[in-house]
C-alpha positions in Angstrom: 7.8 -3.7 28.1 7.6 -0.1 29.1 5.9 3.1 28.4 7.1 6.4 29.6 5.0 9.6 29.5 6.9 12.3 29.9 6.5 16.2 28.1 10.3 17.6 29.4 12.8 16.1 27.9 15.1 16.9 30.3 13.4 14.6 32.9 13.0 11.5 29.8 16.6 11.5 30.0 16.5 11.0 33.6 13.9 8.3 33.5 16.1 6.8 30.6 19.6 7.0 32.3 17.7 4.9 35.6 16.1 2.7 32.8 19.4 1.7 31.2 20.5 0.1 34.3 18.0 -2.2 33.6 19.0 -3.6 29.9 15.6 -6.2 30.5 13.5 -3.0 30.5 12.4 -1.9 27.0 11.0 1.5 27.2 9.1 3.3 25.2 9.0 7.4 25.2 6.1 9.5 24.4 5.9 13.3 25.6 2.0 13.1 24.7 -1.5 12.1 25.5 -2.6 10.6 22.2 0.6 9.1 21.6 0.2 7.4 25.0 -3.4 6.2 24.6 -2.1 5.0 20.7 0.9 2.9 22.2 -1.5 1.6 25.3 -4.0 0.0 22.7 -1.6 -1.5 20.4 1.0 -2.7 22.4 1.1 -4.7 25.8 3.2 -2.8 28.4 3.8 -4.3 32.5 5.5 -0.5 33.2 3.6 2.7 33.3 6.0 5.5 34.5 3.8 8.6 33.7 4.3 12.3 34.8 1.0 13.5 36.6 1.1 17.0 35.3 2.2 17.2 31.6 1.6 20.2 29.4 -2.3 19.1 28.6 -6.2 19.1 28.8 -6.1 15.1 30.6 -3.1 15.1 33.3 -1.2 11.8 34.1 -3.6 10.8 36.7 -7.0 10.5 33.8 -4.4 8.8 31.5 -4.0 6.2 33.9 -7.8 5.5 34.3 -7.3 3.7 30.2 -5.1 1.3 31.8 -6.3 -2.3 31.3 -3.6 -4.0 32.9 -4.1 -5.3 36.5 -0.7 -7.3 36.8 0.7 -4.0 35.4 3.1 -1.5 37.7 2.3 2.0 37.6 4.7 4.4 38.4 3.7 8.1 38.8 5.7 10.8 38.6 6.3 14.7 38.8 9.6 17.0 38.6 7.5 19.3 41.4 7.5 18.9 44.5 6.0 16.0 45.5 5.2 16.1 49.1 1.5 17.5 48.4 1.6 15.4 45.7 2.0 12.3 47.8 -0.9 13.1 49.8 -3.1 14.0 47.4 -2.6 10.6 45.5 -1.8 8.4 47.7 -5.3 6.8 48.4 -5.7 5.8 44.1 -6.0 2.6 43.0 -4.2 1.5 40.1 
């Protein structure tokens, strides 16, 4: 299982078109920060793909923190220009 955060639905169909080459993947879409945290405690997910700054209060990077999976891959991800981005978050720990 999957969840995707994403708030542009522009880039959720991106995510989704990569996804679909993947028929094993089943993803679940949410564009928002309760609807993440809602889906994170009732269902078991081994994908995180999350969009570090969505339209909110708590960015993608303090949504991760309520992750409880270790095995779980974390995928984080931004429509901006990344290559700050990459510096700036390459040192967390998921």
């Amino acid at each position: 299982n999957c969840i995707v955060l994403e708030d542009s639905l522009h880039d959720q169909l991106a995510i989704e078109m990569v996804l679909e080459q993947f028929p094993e993947i089943n993803a679940t879409f949410v564009s928002k920060s309760d609807d993440f945290l809602r889906e994170i405690s009732e269902q078991k997910f081994n994908i995180f793909i999350v969009d570090i700054m969505i339209n909110e209060i708590q960015t993608g990077i303090d949504l991760i923190q309520h992750i409880k999976a270790p095995e779980a891959w974390v995928i984080i991800s931004s429509s901006m220009d990344s290559k700050d981005y990459y510096h700036q978050f390459k040192h967390l720990k998921f």
